[in-house]
C-alpha positions as MATLAB code, in Angstrom:
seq = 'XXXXXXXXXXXXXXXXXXXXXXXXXXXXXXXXXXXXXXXXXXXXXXXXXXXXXXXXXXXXXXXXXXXXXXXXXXXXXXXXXXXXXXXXXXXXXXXXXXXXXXXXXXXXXXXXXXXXXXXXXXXXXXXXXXXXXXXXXXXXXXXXXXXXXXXXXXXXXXXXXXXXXXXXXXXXXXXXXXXXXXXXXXXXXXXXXXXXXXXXXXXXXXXXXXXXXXXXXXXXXXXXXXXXXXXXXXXXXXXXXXXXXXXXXXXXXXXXXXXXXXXXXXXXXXXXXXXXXXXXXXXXXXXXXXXXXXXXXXXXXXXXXXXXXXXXXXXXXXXXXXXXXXXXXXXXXXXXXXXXXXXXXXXXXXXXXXXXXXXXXXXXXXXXXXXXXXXXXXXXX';
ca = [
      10.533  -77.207   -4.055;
      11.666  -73.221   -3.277;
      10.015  -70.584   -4.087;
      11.307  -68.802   -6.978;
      10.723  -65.160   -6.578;
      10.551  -62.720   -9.539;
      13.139  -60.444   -8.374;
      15.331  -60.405   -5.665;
      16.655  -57.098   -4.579;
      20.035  -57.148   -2.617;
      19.797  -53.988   -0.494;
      17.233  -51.597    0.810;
      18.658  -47.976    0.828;
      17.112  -45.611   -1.359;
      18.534  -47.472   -4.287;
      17.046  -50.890   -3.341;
      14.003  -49.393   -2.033;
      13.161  -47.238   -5.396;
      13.888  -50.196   -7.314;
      11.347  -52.256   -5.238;
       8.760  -49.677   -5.043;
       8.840  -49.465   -9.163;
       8.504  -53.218   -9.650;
       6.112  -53.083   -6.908;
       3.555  -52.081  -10.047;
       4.181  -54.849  -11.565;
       4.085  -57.756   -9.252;
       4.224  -58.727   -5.312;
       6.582  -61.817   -6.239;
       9.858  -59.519   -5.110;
      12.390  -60.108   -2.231;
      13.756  -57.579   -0.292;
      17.105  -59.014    1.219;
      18.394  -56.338    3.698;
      21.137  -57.090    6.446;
      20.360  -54.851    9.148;
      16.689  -55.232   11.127;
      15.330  -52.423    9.441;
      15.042  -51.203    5.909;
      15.958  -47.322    4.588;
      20.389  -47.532    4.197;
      21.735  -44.683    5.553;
      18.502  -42.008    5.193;
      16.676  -43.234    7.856;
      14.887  -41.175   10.512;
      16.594  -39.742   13.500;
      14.273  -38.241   16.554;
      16.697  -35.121   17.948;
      15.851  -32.603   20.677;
      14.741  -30.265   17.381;
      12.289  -33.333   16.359;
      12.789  -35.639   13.534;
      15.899  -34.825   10.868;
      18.176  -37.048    8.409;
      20.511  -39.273    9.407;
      23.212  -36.880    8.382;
      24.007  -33.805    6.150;
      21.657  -34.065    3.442;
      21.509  -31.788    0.113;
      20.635  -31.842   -3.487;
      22.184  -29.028   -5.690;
      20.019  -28.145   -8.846;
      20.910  -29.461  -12.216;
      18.946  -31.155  -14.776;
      19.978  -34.466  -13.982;
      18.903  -33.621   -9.577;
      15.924  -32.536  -11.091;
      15.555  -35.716  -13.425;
      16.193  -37.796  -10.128;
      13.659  -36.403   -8.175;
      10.896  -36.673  -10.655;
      11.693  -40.957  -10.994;
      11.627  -40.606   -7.528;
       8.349  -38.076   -7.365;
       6.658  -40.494   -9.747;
       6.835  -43.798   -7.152;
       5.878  -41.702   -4.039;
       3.206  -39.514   -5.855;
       4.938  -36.366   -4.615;
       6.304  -33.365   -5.780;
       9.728  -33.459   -3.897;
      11.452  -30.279   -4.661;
       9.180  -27.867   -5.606;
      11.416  -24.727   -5.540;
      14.787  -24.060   -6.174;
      17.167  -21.324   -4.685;
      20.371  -20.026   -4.661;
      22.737  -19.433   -1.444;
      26.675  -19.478   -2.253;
      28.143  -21.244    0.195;
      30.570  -19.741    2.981;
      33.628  -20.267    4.392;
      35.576  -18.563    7.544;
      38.693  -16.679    6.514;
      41.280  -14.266    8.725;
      38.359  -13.909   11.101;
      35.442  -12.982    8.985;
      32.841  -15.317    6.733;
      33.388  -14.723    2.912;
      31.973  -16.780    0.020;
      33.583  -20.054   -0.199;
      35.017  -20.322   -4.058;
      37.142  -23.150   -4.062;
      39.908  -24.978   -3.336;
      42.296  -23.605   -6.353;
      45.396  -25.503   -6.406;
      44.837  -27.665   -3.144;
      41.484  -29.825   -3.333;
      41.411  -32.539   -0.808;
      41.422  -36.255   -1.783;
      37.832  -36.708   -1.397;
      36.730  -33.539   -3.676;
      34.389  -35.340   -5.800;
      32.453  -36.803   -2.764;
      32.702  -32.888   -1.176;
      32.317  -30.787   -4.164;
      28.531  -32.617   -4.162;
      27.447  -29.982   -1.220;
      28.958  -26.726   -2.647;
      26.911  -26.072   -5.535;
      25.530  -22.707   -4.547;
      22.315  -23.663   -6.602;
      19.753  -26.012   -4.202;
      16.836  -27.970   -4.926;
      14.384  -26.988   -1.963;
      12.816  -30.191   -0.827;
       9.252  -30.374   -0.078;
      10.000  -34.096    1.354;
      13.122  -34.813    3.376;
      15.348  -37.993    2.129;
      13.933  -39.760    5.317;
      11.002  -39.556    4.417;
      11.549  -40.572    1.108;
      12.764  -44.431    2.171;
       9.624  -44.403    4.344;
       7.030  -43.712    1.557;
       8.751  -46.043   -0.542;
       8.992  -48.660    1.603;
       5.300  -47.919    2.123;
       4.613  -48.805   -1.876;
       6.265  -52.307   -1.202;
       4.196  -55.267   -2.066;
       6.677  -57.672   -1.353;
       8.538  -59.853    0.951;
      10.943  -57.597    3.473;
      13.722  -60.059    5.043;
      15.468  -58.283    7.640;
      18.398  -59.534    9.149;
      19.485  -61.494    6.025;
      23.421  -61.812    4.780;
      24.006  -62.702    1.231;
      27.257  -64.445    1.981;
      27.370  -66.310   -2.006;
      25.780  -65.834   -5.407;
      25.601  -68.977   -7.231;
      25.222  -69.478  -10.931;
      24.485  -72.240  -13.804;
      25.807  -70.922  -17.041;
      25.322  -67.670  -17.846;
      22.860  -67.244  -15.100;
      22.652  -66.592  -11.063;
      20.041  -69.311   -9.451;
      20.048  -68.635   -5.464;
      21.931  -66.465   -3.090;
      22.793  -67.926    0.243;
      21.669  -65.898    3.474;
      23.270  -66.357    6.712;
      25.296  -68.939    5.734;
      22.595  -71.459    5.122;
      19.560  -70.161    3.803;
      18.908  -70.086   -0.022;
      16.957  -67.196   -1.679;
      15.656  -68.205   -5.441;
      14.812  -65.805   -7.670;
      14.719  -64.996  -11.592;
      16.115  -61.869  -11.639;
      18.545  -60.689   -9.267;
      19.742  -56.611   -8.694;
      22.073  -56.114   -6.007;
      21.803  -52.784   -4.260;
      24.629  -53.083   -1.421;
      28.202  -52.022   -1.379;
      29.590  -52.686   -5.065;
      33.125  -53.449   -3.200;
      31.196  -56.426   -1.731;
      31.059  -58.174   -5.317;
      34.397  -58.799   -4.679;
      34.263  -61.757   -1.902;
      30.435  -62.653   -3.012;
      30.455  -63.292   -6.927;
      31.355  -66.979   -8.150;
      34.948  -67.426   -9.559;
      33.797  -67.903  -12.968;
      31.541  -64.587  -13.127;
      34.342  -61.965  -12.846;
      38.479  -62.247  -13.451;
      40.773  -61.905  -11.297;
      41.931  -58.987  -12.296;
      38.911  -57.055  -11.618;
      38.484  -58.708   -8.335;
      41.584  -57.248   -7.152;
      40.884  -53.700   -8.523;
      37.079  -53.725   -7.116;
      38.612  -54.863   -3.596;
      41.612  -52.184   -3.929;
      39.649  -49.344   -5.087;
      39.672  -46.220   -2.885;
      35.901  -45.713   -0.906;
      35.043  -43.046    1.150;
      33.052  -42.848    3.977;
      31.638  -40.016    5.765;
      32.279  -38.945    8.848;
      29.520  -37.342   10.459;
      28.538  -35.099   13.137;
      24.938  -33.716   14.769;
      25.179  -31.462   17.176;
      22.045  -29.544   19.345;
      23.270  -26.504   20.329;
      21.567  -24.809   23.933;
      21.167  -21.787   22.210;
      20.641  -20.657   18.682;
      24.094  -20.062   16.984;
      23.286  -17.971   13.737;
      20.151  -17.394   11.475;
      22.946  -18.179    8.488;
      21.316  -21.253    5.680;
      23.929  -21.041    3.993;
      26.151  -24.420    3.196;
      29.764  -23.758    5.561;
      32.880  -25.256    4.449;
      35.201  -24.529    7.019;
      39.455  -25.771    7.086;
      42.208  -24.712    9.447;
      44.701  -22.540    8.257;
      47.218  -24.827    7.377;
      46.931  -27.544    4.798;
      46.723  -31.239    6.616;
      45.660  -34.612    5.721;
      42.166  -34.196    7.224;
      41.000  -31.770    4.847;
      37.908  -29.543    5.431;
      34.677  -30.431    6.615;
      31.152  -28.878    4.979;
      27.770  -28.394    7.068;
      24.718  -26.233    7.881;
      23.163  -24.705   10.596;
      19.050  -25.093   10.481;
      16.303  -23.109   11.565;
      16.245  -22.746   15.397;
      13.076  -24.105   17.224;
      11.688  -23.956   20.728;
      11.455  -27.157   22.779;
      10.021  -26.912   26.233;
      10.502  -23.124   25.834;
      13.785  -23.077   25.581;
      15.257  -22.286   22.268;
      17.391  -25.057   20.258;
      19.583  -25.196   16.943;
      20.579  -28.004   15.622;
      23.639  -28.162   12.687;
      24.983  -31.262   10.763;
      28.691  -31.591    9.657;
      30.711  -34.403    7.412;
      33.754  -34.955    5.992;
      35.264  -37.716    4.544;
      38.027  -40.517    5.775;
      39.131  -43.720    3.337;
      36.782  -46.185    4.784;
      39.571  -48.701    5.401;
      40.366  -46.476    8.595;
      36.714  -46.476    9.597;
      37.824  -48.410   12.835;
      40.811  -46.817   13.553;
      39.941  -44.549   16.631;
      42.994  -42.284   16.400;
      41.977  -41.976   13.005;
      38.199  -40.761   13.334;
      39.181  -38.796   16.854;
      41.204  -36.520   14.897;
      39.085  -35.662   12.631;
      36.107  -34.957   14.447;
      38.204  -32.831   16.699;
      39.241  -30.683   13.798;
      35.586  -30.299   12.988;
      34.351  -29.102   16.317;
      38.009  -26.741   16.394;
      36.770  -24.814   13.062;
      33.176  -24.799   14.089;
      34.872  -22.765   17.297;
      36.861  -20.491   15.738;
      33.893  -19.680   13.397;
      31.666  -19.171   16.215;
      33.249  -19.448   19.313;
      29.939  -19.966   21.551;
      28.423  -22.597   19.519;
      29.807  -25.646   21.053;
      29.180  -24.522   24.620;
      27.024  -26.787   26.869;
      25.769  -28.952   23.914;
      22.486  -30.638   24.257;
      23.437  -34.136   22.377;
      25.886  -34.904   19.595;
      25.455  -37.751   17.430;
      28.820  -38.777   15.704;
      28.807  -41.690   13.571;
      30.253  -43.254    9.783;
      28.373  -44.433    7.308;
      29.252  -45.238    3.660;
      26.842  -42.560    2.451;
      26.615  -42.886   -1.173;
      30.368  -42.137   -1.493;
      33.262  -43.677   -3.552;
      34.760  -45.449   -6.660;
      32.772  -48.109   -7.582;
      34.766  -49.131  -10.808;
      33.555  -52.266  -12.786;
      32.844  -53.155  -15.890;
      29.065  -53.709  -16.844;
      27.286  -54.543  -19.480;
      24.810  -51.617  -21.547;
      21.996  -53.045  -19.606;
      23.481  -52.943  -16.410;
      23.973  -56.419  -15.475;
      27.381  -58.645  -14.840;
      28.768  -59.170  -18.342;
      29.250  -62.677  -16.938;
      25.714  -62.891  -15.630;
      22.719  -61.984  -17.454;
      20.578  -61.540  -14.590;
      22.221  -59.962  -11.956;
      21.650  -55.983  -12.465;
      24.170  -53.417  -10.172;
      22.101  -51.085   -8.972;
      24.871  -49.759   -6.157;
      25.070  -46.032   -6.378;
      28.758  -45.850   -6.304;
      28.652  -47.530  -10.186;
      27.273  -43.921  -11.368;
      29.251  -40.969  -12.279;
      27.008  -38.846  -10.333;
      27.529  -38.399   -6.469;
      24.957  -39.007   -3.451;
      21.512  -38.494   -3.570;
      21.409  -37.857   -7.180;
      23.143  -41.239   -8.061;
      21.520  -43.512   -5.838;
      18.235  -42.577   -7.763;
      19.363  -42.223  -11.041;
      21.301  -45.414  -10.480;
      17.715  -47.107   -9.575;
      16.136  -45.593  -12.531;
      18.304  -46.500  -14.769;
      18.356  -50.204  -13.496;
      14.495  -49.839  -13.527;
      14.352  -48.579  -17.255;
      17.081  -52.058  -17.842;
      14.646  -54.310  -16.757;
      12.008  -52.998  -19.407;
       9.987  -51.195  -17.230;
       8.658  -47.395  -18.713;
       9.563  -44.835  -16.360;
       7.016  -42.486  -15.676;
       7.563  -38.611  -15.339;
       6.060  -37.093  -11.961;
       3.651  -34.612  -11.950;
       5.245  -31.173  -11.683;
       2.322  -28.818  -11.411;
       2.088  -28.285   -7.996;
       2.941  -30.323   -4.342;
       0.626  -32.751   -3.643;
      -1.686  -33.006   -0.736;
       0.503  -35.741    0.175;
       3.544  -33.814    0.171;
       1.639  -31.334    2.542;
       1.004  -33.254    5.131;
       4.495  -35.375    5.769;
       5.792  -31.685    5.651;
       3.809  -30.465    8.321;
       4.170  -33.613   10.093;
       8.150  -32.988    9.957;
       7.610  -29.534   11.466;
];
């Protein structure tokens, strides 16, 4: 007879992962179900010439609901995340000088949800990078990890979801299931009965961004600036502009290094199209060299890659609790289903899902950074 798991989590980006860490207190009878070999989505670790960074432009602005995030998150890791906040108005270059960026006015682009998520000019200083965050959560697992693993159906009996197949072939059994991937994926794997046609269509036709990003090691250090850049040509185009940062400058080797990280957004169903991403990322590296015209000479590495960071309109109807209105346990944890953006929805997302489930969720401790904290930021220096 198959095993019949507890839970089985679809997904392990920082949704999936905080979901699996909480419910890691509770029981070791959980599958992980991830497609790729590793776990950690998008905010995995990447080893640069500067030493380890994110996989990507990463920020949290400071609100009450960042700061509820990262306290559900805090309270699974054991570590005070963002222990400071500050303020830095973001800039933007303008008839040849840098001036504080304040908006779009009558011309936002077509992503400006997704973008507006990195101009806040109030930050959450983070004691722990997102990076780390998958690690040490991943780390709290107690479960079974399967790598490698395609949900290609759900299948139900009633009013409920029994197995998922993997690969094709395999089944996965589970009572509880909370799917943590790509909500537009529902489309093509939810039984016929469990959602209309209708919504289907809309889930598969929705618009869903995907960010277009690009790390760059500069041979020399380009500007002692922290500020958050947004930086557009002169002329409005169907691009739009792109947002990034410059951080600290270190020494490697003796030789001193910068490293910046830049994004912008392109609909994802032109992910592939070459023509498509090569214009944009040459519009990037154009207004990073009218900004500073030295920066992209002799570049040590550049990373440029897509990924579906946390970005889109993931439209469909749930029940309160979370869960397919059709199927009463199957819980959407994606991070697109939340009306906040990024970071900050992929973990309220999880805690909310976490909280649906009937599981308290605790508040971190705020007092001070834990010795924990300490030492994965030293180890990231």
């Amino acid at each position: 007879m198959a095993h019949i798991y507890d839970y089985a989590i679809i997904g392990s980006g920082l949704t999936g992962l905080s979901i699996a860490a909480a419910l890691s207190r509770e029981t070791k009878n959980i599958a992980l179900i991830e497609a790729a070999d590793l776990p950690f989505g998008s905010n995995k670790k990447v080893n640069f010439p500067t030493g380890p960074m994110n996989n990507g432009l990463r920020f949290v602005p400071d609100s009450v609901l960042s700061e509820k995030a990262l306290r559900f998150l805090g309270s699974l890791i054991g570590v005070n995340v963002a222990p400071e906040a500050s303020e830095e108005a973001p800039v933007t270059y303008e008839s040849g000088n840098f001036k504080t960026f304040l908006g779009f006015g009558e011309n936002p682009p077509a992503f400006y949800e997704e973008f507006s998520y990195f101009t806040s000019s109030k930050r959450l200083d983070l004691a722990v990078e997102p990076y780390q965050w998958t690690q040490m959560l991943f780390e709290k697992f107690t479960g079974t990890f399967m790598p490698r693993s395609y949900v290609t159906k759900f299948h139900q009996e009633g009013e409920r979801v029994t197995h998922v197949t993997v690969n094709g072939s395999k089944t996965v059994h589970a009572q509880n299931f909370i799917f943590a991937g790509s909500v537009k994926d529902l489309a093509l794997l939810l039984p016929e009965d469990a959602i209309s046609v209708r919504a289907r269509t809309k889930l598969a036709k929705n618009t869903y961004w995907t960010s277009l990003c690009l790390d760059i090691c500069h041979a020399k250090p380009v500007t002692d600036s922290t500020a958050m850049h947004v930086l557009n040509g002169t002329t409005q185009d169907e691009i739009g502009p792109c947002v990034g940062k410059f951080h600290a400058p270190v020494e490697v080797e003796g030789v001193p290094l910068q490293a910046s990280q830049w994004m912008t957004f392109i609909e994802q169903e032109v992910t592939e199209d070459s023509e498509v991403v090569g214009t944009a990322l040459k519009k990037i590296k154009r207004q990073i060299k009218r900004a500073y015209p030295e920066a992209l000479d002799n570049v040590k590495l550049e990373r440029i890659f897509v990924t579906p960071i946390i970005a889109g309109n993931g439209d469909i109807k749930l029940s309160a609790n979370l869960t397919m209105p059709e199927l009463e346990n199957l819980w959407i944890a994606s991070a697109t289903v939340h009306e906040q953006k990024n970071l900050v929805g992929a973990l309220l997302q999880a805690e909310m899902v976490v909280a649906s489930l009937g599981f308290k969720v605790e508040a971190a401790e705020t007092s001070a950074v834990s010795d924990e904290s300490e030492s994965m930021t030293e180890a990231a220096l």
